[in-house]
Biotite code that builds the C-alpha atoms (Angstrom):
import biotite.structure as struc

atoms = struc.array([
    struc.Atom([124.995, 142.143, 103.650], chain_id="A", res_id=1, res_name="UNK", atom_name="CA", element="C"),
    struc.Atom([122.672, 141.914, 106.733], chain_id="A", res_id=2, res_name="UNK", atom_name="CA", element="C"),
    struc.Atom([121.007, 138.421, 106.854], chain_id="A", res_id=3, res_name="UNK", atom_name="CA", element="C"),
    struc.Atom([117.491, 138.008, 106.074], chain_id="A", res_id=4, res_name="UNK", atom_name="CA", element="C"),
    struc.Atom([115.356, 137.477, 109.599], chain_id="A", res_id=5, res_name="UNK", atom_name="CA", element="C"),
    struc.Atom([113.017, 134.007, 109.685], chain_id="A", res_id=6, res_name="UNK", atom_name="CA", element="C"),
    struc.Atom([109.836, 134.006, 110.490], chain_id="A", res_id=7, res_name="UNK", atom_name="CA", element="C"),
    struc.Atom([108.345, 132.370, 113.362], chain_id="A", res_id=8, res_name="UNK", atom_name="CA", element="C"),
    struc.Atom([106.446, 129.165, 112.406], chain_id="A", res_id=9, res_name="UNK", atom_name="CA", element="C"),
    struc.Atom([105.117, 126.798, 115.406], chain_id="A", res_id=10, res_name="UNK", atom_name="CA", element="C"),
    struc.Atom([108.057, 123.945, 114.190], chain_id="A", res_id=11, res_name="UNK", atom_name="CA", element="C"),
    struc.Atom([110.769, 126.838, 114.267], chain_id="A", res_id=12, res_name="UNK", atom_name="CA", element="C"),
    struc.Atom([109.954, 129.126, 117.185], chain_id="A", res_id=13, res_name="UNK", atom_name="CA", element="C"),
    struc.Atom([110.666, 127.556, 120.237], chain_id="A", res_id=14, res_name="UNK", atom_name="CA", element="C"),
    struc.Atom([107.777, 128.086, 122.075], chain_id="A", res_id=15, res_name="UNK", atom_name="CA", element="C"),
    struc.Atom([105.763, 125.284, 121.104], chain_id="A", res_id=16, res_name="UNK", atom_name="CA", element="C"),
    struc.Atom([106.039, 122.406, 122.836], chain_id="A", res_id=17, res_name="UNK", atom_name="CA", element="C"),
    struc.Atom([107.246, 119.349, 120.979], chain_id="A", res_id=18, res_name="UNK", atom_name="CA", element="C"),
    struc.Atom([104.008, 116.973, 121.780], chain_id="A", res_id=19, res_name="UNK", atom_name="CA", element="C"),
    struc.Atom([102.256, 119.782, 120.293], chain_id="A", res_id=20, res_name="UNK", atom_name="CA", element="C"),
    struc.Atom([103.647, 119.578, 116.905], chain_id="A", res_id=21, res_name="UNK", atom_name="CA", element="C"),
    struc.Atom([102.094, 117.440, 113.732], chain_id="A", res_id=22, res_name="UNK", atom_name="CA", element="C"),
    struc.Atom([104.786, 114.615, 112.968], chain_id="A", res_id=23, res_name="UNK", atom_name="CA", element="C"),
    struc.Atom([105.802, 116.270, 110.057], chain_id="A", res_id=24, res_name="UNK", atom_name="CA", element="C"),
    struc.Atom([106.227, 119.163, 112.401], chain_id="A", res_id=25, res_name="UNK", atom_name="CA", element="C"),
    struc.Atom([108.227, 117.782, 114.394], chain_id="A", res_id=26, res_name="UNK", atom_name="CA", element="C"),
    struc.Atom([111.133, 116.159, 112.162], chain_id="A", res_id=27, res_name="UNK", atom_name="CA", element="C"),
    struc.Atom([111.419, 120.282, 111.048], chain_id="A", res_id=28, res_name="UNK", atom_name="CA", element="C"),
    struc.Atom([111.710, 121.068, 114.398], chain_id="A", res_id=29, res_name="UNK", atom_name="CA", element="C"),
    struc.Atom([114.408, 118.383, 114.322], chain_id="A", res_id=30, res_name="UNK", atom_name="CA", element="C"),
    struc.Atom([116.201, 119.613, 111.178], chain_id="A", res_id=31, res_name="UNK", atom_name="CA", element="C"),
    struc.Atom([116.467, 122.801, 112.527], chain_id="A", res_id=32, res_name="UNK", atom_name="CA", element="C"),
    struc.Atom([117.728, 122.277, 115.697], chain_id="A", res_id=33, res_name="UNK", atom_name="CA", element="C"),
    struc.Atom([120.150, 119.448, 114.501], chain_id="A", res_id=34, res_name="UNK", atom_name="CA", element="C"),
    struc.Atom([121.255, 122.388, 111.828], chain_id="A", res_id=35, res_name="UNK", atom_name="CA", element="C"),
    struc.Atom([120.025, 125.585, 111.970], chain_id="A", res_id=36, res_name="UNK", atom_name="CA", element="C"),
    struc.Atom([121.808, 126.907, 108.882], chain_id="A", res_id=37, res_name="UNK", atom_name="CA", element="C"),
    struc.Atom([118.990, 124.451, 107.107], chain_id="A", res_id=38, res_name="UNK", atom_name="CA", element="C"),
    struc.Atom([116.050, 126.542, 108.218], chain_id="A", res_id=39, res_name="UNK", atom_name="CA", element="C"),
    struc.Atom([115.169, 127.973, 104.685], chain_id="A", res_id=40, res_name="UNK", atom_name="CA", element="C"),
    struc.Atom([115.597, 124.973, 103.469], chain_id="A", res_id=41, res_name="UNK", atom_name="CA", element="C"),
    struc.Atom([113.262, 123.242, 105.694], chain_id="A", res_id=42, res_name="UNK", atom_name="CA", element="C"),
    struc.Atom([110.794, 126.093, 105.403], chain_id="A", res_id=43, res_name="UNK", atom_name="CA", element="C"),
    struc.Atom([110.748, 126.009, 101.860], chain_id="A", res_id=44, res_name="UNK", atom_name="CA", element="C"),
    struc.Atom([109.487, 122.664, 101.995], chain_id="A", res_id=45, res_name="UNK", atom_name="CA", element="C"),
    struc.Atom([107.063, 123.747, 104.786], chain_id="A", res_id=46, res_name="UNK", atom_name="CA", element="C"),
    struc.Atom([105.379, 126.121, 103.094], chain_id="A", res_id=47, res_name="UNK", atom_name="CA", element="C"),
    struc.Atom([105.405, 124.393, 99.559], chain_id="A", res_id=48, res_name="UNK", atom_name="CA", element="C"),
    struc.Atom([101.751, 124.853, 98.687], chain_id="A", res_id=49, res_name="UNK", atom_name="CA", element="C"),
    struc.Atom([102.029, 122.028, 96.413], chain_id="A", res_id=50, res_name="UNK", atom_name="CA", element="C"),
    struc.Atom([102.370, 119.466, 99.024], chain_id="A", res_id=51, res_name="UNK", atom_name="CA", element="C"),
    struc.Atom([99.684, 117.896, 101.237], chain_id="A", res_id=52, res_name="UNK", atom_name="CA", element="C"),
    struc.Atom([100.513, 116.723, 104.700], chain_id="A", res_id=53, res_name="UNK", atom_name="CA", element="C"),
    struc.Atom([101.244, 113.274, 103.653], chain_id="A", res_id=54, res_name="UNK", atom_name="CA", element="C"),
    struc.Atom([103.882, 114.418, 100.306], chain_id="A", res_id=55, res_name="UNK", atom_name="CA", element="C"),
    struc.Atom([105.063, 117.425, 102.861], chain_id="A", res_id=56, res_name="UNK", atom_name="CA", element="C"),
    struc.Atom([106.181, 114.585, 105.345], chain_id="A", res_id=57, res_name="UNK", atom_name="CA", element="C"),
    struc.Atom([107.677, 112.531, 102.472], chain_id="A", res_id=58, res_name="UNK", atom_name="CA", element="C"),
    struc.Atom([109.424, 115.447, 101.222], chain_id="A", res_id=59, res_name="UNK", atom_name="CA", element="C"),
    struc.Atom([111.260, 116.253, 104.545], chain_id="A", res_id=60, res_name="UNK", atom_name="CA", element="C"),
    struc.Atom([111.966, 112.857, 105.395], chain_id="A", res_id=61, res_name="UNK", atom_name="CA", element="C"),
    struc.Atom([113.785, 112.594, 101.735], chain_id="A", res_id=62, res_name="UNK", atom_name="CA", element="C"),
    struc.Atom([115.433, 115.835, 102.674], chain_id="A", res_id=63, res_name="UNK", atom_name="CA", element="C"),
    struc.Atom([116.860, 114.732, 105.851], chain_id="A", res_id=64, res_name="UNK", atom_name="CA", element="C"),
    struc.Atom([117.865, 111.317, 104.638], chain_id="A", res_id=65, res_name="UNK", atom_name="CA", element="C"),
    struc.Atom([119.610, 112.640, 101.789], chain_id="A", res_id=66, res_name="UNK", atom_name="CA", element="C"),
    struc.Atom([122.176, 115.441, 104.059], chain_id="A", res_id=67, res_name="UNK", atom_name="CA", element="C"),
    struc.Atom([124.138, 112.078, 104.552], chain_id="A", res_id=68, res_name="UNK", atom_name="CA", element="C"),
    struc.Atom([124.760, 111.478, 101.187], chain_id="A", res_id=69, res_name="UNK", atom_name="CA", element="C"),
    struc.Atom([126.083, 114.292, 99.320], chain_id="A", res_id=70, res_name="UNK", atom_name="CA", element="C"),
    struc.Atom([125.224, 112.862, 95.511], chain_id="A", res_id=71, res_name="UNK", atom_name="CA", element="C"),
    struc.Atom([121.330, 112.242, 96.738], chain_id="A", res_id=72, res_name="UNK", atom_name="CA", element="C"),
    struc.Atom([119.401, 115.126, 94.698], chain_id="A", res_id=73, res_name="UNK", atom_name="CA", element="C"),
    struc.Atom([117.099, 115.104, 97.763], chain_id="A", res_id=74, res_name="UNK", atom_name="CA", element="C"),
    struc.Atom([119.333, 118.018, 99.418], chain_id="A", res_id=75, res_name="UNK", atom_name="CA", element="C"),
    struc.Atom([118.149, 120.311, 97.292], chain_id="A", res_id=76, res_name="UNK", atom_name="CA", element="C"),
    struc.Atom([114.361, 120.870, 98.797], chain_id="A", res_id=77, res_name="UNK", atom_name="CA", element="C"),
    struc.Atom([112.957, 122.072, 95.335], chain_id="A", res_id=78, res_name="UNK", atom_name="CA", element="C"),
    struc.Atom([113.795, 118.726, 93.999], chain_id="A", res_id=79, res_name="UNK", atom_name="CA", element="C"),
    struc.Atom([112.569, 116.962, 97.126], chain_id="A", res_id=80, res_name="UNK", atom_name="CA", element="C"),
    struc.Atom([109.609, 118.917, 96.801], chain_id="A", res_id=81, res_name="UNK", atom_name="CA", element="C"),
    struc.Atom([108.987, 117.666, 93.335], chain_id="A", res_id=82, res_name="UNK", atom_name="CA", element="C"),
    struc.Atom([109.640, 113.793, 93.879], chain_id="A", res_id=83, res_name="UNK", atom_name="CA", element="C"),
    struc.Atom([107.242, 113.899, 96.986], chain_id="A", res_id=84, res_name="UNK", atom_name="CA", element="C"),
    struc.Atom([104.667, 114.732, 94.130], chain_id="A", res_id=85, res_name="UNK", atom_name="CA", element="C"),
    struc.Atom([104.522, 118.517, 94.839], chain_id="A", res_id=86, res_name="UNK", atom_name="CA", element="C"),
])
């Protein structure tokens, strides 16, 4: 099964630099990079049009802290998504 490409955003491609990127931007650029395999993840909580910037950033922040703890219910992002309020 052929994988499915990403999209380009401005926190995934690359070309932006880093300074250029919202906060919230930037800790996805940060997932990503740290663990790329987490990209869907990460834009699935990017593109949530549920969330404002402030419950996006919450969201991702509860996402990232929770890939250390494997019985948080923050690693799935739909669930992350919906305690940030989204």
């Amino acid at each position: 099964m052929a994988k499915k490409k990403v999209a380009a955003s401005r926190w995934h491609d690359g070309v932006s630099e880093i300074e250029d990127l919202s906060e919230t931007e930037q800790v996805a650029h940060a997932i990503v990079t740290e663990r790329r395999d987490l990209e869907p993840s990460v834009a699935r909580i990017m593109d949530s049009e549920t969330l404002d910037e402030d419950q996006r950033a919450v969201a991702l922040t509860s996402f990232h802290d929770a890939l250390s703890d494997p019985d948080d219910e923050n690693r799935n992002p739909m669930v992350a998504i919906a305690n940030a309020g989204g």
